[in-house]
N, C-alpha and C positions, 0 to 999 in steps of 0.2 A: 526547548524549542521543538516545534512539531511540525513535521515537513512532508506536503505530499505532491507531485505534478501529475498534472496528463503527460498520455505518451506512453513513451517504451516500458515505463515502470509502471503501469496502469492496468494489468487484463480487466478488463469487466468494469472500469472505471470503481475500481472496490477502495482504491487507495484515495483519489480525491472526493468519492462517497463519503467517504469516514470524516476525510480533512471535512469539510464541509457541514459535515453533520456535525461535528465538536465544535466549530464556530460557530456555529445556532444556538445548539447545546448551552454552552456557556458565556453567551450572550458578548460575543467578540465585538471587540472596536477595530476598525479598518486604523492607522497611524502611518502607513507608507506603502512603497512599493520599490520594485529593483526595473527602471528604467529598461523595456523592450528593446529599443531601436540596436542599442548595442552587441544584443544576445539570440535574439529572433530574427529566423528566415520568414518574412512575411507573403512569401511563394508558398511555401510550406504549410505554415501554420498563420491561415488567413486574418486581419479581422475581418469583423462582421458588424453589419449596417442594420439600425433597428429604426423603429420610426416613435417619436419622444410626442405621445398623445395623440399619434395618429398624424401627423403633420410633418412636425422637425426631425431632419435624418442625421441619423448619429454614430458615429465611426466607435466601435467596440476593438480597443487593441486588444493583444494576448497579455496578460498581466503574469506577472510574477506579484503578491502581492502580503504585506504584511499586516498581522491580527494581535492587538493584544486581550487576553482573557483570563478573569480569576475563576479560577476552580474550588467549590466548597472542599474543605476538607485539606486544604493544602495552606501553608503560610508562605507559597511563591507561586506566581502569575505563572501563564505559560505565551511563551509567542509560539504565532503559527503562520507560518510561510504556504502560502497554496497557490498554485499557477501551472505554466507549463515548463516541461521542460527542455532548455533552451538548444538553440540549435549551433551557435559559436561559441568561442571563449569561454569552455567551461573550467577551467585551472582561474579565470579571473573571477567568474561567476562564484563559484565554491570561496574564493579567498573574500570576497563582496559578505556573503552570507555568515563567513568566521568570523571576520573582525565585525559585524555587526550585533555575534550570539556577545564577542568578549564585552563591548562597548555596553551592552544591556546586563550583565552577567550571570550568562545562561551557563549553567551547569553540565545539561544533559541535552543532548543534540538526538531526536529518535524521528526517523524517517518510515514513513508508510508505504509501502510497495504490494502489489498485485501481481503474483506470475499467472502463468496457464498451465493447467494440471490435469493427468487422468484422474480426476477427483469430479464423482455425482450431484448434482445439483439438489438432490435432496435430502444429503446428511452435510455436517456442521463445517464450514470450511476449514480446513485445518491451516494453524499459523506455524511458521519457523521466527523463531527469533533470536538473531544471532548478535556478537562484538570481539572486537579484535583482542580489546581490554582483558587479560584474563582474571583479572580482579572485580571487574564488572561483571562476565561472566557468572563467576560464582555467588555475587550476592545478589542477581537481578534472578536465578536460576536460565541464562540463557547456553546457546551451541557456538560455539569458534567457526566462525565464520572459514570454512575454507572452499569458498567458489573459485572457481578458476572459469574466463573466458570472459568473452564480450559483456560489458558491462554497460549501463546508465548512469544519470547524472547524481543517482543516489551512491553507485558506488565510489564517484569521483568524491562528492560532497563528505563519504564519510574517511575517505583516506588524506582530504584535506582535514576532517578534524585532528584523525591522528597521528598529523605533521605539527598540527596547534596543540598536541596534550588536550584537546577538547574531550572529554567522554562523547561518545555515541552509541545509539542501538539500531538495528536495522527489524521491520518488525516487517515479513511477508504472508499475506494470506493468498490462498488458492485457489481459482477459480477454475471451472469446468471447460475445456477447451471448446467442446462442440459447440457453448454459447457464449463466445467471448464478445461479442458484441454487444450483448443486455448488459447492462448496470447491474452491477451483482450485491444488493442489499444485505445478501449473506455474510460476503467476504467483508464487506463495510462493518456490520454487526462482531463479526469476529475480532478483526483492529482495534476496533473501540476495547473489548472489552477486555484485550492483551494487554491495550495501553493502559486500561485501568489497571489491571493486574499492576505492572510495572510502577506506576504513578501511589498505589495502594489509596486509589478512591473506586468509587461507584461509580459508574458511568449510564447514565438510562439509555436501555439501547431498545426502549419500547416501540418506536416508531420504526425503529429498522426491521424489530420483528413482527409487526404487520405488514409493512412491504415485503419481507421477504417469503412470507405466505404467499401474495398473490403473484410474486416471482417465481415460486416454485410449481401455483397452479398452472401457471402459464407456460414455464417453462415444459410440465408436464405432458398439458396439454398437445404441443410441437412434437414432440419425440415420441408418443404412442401414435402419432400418423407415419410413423416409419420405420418400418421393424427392424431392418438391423441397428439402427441409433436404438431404440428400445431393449434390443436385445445387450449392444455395448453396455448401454447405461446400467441394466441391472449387472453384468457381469462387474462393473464398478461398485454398483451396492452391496455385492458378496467380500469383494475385495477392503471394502471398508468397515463391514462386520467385521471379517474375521482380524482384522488389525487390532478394530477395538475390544477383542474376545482377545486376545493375546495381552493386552496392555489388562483386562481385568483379571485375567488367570493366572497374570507374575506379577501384579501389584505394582504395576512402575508407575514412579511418581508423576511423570510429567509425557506429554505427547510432542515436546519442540524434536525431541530425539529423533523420533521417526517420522516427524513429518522432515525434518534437518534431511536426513537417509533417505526418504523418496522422494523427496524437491532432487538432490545431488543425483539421486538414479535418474529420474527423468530428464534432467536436463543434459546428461552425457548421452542420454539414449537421440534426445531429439536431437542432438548437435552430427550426431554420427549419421543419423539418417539422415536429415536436412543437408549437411555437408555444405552449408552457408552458415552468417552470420545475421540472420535475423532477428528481430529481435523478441525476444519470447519471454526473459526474466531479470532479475538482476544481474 
């Protein structure tokens, strides 16, 4: 099962980019949904009225919504849960979602998430991908999950699985804080291609990396009309050099490491200054 919402776990919409794009991708069939009224503030998180051919007006709830999809390469389907995330009852919600992976039987439970990062918009978004599992751990090559603090409906989701002995994985990409508001192609292209890793298929993430060209020209475009954002921003493209000059000069196998280490730096950094509880990551 592969799980992403709008919302708190979302910067840059990179996690339901991804959900989304793998449901096209792999040519998903719509088979259910987790009933709104129950779990949704609709003060909150509005629907929306569209017009059905120009004429018939038509109520859009917030879905929670389920996909099933075959993956070449694979001899098990995968479901994919994509919607928002919910605003009540999230211990019933999360137990809704378990006994549905058992009743189907899902093996592996991996959830999509987007934080906000001092990370450039113009080099590769860096992924962390952690699990409580340390058996999972070792064979997926992922980091022990040790976040501490305010959490989402991902981190409820995954501590219900590991109440159910369910496996899961948490899989986050990084997105650029200065433009959390664009749709980050990038961060969507990077998920995809983690999950593939994990999954050990191909993933075509051709389409994401044409959008994510004309996302970076664009993004580019904004931040050279303003010189100290221009000036930040390369001071982040030095900083991401020289990370990845470090990772080629000692040979380290993997980059979850140190992305795991500056996701955990930045978020104690921003919780201290912030000195609230907003919501910024998992």
């Amino acid at each position: 099962m592969v799980a992403a919402f709008r919302g708190w776990n979302d910067g840059g919409q990179g996690a339901t980019l991804a959900g989304g794009y793998l449901a096209r991708l792999w040519g998903a069939t719509r088979f259910g949904d987790i009933d709104p009224e129950e779990f949704v503030d609709f003060q909150s998180t509005r629907p929306l009225v569209s017009l059905d051919e120009g004429m018939t007006r038509r109520i859009e709830w917030p879905e929670n919504a389920l996909y099933r999809a075959s993956i070449m390469g694979l001899d098990r389907d995968a479901v994919l849960l994509l919607g928002v995330e919910p605003s009540f009852r999230w211990r019933r919600f999360t137990e809704l979602v378990v006994e549905l992976a058992r009743d189907l039987g899902v093996e592996l439970v991996i959830t999509l998430g987007a934080l906000l990062a001092d990370v450039p918009h113009t080099r590769p978004s860096p992924v962390t991908g952690a699990a409580s599992d340390p058996k999972l751990v070792e064979e997926l090559g992922l980091q022990h999950s040790r976040y501490e603090g305010p959490t989402g409906i991902v981190g409820v989701l995954h501590d219900a699985c590991r109440r159910a002995e369910l496996a899961s994985v948490s899989l986050w990409s990084a997105v650029p804080h200065y433009v959390s508001l664009a749709p980050s192609p990038r961060a969507a292209r990077a998920l995809c291609e983690r999950l593939g890793d994990l999954l050990g298929v191909q993933v075509d993430v051709r389409e994401l990396v044409e959008a994510e060209d004309a996302y970076a020209e664009q993004v580019s475009e904004a931040v050279a009309s303003d010189p100290d954002t221009a000036a930040y921003v390369e001071e982040l493209e030095r900083r991401a050099d020289t990370i990845e000059e470090i990772v080629e000069e000692h040979d380290i196998p993997s980059g979850d490491s140190i992305a795991a280490e500056l996701t955990r730096y930045l978020r104690e950094r921003d919780r201290e200054q912030r000195g609230d509880d907003a919501p910024r990551d998992q």
